[in-house]
N, C-alpha and C positions, 0 to 999 in steps of 0.2 A: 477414473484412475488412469494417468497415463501410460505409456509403454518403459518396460523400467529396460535399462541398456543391458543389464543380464540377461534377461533374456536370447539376448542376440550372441554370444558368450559363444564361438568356437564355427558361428554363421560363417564362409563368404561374407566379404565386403560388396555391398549393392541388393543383398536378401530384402526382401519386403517382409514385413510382420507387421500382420493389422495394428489398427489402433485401438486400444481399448481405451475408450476415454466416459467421463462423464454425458452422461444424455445421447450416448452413441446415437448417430442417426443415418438413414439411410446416405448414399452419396448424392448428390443436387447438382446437376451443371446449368449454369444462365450464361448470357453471352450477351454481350451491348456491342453491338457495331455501330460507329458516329463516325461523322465529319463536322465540318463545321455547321453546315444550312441542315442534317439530319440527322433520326438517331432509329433503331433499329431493339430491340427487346423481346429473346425467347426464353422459352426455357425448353434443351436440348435431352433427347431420351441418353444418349451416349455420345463420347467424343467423338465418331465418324460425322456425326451432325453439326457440328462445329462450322460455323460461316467459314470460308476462307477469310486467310486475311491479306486482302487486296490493297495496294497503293492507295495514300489516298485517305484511307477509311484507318481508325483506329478499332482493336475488339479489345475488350474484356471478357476475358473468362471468367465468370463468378465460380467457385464450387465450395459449397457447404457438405461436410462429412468425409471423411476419409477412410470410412471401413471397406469401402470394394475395392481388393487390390487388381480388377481389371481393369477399372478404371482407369488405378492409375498407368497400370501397363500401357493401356492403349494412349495417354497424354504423353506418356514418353514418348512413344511410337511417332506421336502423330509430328510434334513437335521438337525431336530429338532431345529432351532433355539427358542428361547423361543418369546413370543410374544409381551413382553417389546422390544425386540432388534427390529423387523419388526418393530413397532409401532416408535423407534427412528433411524431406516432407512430413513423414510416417513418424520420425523419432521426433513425438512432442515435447521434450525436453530440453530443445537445442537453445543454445546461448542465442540471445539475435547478434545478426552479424551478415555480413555481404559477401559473397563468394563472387569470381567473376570466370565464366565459361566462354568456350569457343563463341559461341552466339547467343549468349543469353547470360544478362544476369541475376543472379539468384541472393534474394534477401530473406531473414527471418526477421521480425519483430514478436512480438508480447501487445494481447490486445489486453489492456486490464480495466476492472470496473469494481465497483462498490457495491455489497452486497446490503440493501437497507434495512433488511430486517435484523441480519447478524453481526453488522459492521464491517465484516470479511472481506478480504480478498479474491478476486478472481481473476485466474489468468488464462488465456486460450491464444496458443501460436498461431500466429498468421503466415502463413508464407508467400513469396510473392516473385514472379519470373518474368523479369524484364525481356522480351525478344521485340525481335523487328515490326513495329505497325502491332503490337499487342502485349497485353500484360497480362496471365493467369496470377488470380489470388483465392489460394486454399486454404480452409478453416478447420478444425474440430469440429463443429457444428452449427445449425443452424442459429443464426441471430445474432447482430456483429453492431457497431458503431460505426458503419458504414456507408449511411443512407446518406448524408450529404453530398457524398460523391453523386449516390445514383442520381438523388435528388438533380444536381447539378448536369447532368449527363440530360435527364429527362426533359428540365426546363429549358436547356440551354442557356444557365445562366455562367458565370465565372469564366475563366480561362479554358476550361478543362475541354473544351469541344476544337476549340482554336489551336489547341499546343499538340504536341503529340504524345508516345506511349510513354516517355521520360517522366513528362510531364504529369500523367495518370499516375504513375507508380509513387511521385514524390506527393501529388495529392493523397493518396491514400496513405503514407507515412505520416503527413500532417495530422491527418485528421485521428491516425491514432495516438497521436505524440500532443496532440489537444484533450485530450480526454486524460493525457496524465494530471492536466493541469486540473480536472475537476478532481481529480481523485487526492492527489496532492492539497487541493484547495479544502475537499473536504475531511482530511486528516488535519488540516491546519484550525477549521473552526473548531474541532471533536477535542485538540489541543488548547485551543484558546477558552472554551468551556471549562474544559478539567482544572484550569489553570485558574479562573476565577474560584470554582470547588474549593479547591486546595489553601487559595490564601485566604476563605472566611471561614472553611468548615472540612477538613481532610476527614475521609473515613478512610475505614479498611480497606475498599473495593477498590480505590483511588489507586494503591499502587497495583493489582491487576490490570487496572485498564492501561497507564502508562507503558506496562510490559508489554500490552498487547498491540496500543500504538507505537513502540520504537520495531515489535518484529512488524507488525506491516507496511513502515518507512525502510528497514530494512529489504523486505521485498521487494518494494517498489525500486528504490535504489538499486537492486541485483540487476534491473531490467534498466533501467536505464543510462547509467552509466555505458554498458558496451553499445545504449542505440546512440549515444553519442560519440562512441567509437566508427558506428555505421555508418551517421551520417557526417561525420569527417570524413573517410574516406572515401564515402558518394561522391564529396566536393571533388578531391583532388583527384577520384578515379578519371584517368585518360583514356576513356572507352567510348567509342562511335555511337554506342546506342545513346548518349548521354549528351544534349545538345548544351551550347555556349549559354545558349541563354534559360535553361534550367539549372543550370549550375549556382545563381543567383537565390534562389528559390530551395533549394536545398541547403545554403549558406544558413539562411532566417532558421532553418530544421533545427541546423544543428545547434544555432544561438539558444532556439526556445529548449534545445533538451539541455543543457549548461547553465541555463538559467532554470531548473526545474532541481536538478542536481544540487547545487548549490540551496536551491529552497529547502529541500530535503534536509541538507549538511546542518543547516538554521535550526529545524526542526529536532531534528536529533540533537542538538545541546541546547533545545530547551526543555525537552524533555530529559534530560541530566540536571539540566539545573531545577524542574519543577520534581523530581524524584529528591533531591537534598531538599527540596523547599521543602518535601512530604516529610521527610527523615527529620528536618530542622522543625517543625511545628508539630511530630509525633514528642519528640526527646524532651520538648520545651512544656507539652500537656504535662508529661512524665513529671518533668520539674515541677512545675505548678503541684500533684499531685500530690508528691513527696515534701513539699517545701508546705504545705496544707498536716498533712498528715504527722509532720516533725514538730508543728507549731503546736499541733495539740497535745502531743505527746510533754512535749515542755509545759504546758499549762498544767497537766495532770500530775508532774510531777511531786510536788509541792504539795499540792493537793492530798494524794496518794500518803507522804509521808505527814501529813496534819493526822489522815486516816490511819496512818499505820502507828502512832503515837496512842489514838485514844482507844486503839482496840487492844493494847495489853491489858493483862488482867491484875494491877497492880492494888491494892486497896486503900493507900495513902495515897490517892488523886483526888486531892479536893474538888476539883472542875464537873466531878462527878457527880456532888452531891447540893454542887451550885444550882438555886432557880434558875438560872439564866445562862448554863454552862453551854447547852446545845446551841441557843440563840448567839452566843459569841463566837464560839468555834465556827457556825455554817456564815457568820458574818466576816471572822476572819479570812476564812476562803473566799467569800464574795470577793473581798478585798485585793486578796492576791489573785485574784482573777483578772482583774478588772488592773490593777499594777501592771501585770504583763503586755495586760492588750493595748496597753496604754504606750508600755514601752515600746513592745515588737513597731507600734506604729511611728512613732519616733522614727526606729532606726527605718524603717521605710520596709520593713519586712511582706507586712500585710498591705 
């Protein structure tokens, strides 16, 4: 459960209030210090232990968990962040979006993933603090979509060791801004499934799940839309931490979150149009049903008043006293049975 903003209801601006979140976990600092020929991997009892960060050398601050507010006290401290940005570290709720400080600056995104047993959403803020020769990136908890970066850091493969802390910050955007594409992708097959259901065999459950895939493209959508906001104004931000030639590279960002958007947009009216297709093949069984149940009704009729004739109780009916009175009567109706069906089929009824 995240931190709800009433809480904070009558606080100072800059107050800290834990985070109460899902799988709460203790606080975790790591720290990658690299260049290009090296790379360096601890994990830190407390920010005092913190590598410097020297010319030269890029760090990463990893930190998983956000319940010790000393922690983050002393991350301020250490590295002046201002006290607005701690204070919207802690509110996991925040819209992603780019703030820009005296000397640092400050991003949130939305790491989101597929839940495969429930189909569900999950979403965990990531925050992330651009400064000079380093980038801290804060989580909710441990366990993130992150490991290619480290991966990358560790082998020395990709760009990421060659460029600098710009450069790390907009790798770590990609690579959450790539997992929307799995998530996205796999709302698109879970659609494309239902969607074959639906035009050989619609049930009941069918419109549930549609409901349940348009609220989780709407979710998804909530988040990404403003990280296309974000990373627009990455591009065009005129800030020195931010070099000429990352600026390219954060360009591609924002195209793939536009083009994710726009998938999204697709997916949302086809799930309109396969909810009328559910609606147009429910009303159509209907028809079938009624247009069945009408037919016989009309067969009956006829019938019903043959029957309704020979059950008064008149005593001048000859037919009554005929050998062969029953045998004609259940033959006459045979007949005007078989009239009907004869006809309804003509007219193209049946």
């Amino acid at each position: 459960m995240v931190t709800k903003r009433s809480e904070k209801a009558g606080l100072p601006p800059g107050t800290l209030v834990p985070v109460r979140s899902r799988g709460e976990s203790a606080t975790v600092l790591k720290a990658f210090t690299y260049d290009e020929g090296s790379y360096k991997e601890i994990t830190v009892p407390q920010v005092a232990d913190v590598p410097p960060c020297a010319d030269g050398t890029i760090t990463w601050i990893d930190i998983d968990g956000l319940a010790d507010l000393r922690t983050m006290n002393d991350l301020g401290e250490r590295f002046g962040l201002h006290a607005l940005m701690i204070e919207d570290i802690l509110n996991t709720d925040q819209r992603p979006k780019i703030e820009e400080y005296q000397d640092h600056l400050f991003v949130v995104v939305k790491m989101l993933t597929l839940d495969e047993e429930t189909g569900g959403l999950n979403t965990e803020q990531v925050s992330l603090v651009l400064g000079h020769n380093y980038v801290i990136s804060l989580q909710e908890r441990p366990g993130d979509i992150l490991d290619p970066v480290r991966d990358r850091i560790r082998n020395g493969t990709g760009r990421v060791r060659k460029k600098g802390a710009d450069y790390l910050l907009y790798a770590l955007l990609d690579v959450i801004v790539d997992h929307y594409f799995k998530v996205v992708d796999a709302l698109g097959e879970r659609i494309a499934a239902l969607e074959r259901k639906v035009l050989v065999k619609p049930g009941n459950e069918d419109l549930v799940t549609i409901q349940e895939l348009r609220s989780n493209l709407i979710h998804v959508n909530r988040y990404v839309m403003p990280t296309r906001e974000l990373a627009g104004r990455l591009y065009i931000l005129q800030n020195p931490l931010i070099e000429k030639s990352t600026r390219r590279y954060i360009n591609d960002l924002q195209d793939h979150t536009v083009y994710i958007a726009e998938t999204i947009s697709t997916f949302r009216e086809m799930l309109s149009s396969l909810e009328n297709t559910y609606h147009a093949g429910q009303n159509a069984r209907m028809t079938q049903v009624m247009k069945l149940l009408t037919i016989i009704s009309t067969i009956f009729i006829p019938l019903t008043f043959v029957v309704g004739i020979y059950g008064m109780n008149f005593d001048h009916m000859p037919e009554l006293r005929w050998r062969y009175g029953y045998f004609a009567v259940m033959g006459l109706m045979g007949v005007l049975v078989l009239f009907m069906l004869l006809w309804f089929r003509r007219k193209r009824w049946l």
